[in-house]
C-alpha positions as CSV (number, residue, x, y, z in Angstrom):
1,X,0.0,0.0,0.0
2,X,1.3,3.9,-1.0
3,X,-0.5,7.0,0.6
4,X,-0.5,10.0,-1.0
5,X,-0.5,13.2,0.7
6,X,-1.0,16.5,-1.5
7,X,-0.4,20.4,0.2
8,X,-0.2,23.5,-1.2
9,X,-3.1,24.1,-3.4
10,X,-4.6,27.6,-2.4
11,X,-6.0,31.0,-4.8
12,X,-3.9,32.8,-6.6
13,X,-4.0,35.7,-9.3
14,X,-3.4,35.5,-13.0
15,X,0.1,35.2,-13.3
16,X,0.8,33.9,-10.1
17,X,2.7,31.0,-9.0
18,X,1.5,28.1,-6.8
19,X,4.2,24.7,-5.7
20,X,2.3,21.8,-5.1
21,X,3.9,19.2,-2.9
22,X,2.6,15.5,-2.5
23,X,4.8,13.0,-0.2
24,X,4.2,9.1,-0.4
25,X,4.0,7.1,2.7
26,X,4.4,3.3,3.1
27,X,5.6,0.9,0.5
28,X,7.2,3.6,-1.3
29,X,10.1,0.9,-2.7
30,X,7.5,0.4,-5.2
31,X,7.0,3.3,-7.2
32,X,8.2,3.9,-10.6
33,X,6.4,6.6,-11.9
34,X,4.9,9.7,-10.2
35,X,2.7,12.5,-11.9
36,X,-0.2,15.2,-11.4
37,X,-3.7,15.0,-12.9
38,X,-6.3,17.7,-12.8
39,X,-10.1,17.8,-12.9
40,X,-12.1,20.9,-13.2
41,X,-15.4,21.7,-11.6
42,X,-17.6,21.9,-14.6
43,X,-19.9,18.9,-14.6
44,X,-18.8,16.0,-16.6
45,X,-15.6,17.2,-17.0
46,X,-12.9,14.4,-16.8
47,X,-9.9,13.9,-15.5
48,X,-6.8,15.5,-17.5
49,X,-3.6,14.5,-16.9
50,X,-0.5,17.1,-16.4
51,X,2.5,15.6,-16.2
52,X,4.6,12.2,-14.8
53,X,8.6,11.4,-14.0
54,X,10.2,8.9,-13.8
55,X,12.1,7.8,-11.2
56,X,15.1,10.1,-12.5
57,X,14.5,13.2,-14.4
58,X,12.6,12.0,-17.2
59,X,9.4,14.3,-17.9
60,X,6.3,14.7,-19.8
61,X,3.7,17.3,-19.9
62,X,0.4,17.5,-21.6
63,X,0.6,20.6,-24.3
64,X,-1.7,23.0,-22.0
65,X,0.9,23.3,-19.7
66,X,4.1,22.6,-21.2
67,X,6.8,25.9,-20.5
68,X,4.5,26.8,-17.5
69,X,4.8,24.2,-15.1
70,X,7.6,22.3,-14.0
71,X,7.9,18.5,-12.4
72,X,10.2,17.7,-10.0
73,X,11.1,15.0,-7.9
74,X,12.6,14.0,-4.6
75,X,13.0,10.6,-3.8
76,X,15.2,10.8,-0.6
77,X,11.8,12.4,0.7
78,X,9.7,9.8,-1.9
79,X,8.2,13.6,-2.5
80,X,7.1,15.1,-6.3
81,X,6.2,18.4,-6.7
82,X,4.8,20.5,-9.1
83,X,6.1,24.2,-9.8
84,X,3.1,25.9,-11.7
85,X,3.6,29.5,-13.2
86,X,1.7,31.9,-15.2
87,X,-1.6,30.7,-14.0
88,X,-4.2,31.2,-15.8
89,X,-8.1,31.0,-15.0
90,X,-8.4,28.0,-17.2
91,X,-5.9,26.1,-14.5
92,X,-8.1,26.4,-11.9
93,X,-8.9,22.3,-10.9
94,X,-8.6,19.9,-8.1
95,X,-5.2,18.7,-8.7
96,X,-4.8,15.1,-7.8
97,X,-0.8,13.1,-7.4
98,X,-0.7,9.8,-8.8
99,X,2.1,7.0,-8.9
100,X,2.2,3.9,-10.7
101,X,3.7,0.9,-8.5
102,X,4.7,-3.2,-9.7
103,X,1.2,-3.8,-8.1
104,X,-1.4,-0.8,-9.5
105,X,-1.4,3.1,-9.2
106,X,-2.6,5.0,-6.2
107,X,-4.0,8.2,-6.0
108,X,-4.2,11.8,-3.3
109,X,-6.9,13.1,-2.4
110,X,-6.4,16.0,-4.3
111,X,-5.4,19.6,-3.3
112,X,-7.7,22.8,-5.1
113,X,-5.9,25.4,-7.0
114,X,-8.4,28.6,-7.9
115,X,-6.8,31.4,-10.4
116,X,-8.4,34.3,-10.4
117,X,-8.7,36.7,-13.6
């Protein structure tokens, strides 16, 4: 079993800058991958994913947030983080941390991040 713990979700203005944090408790020896997902609040809206590393420096980032945001990762603190700047209203979500382990991926419950215009 992994827990997830997100922090550091808040509001910030247009243009701001927001670092969200999420630490990973228990059988941590099993994760490979680590990432972010976001869902907004608009009904039937899905889940969008942001961004993953590996367990180096290896990242990805989906095209909406690519040059903005930045993924980082810790593992002496099995901790990945996600630097986010020039916000923009349309990033406003519930931003969720995910890793993939041998067994299945877990989930956070998810930190809220309002931008407002």
């Amino acid at each position: 079993q992994v827990q997830l713990v997100e922090s550091g979700g808040g509001l910030v203005q247009t243009g701001g800058s927001l670092r969200l944090s999420c630490a990973a408790s228990g059988s941590t020896f099993s994760i490979s991958t680590m990432g972010w997902y976001r869902q907004r609040q608009a009904p039937g809206n899905q889940r969008e994913w942001v961004a993953f590393i590996n367990s180096g420096t290896n990242a990805n980032y989906a095209d909406s947030v690519k040059g903005r945001f930045t993924i980082s990762r810790d593992n002496t603190k099995n901790t990945v983080y996600l630097q986010m700047d020039s916000l923009k209203p349309e990033d406003t979500a519930t931003y969720y941390c995910y890793c993939n382990t041998y067994v299945k991926p877990y989930w956070g419950q998810g930190t809220q991040v309002t931008v407002s215009s």
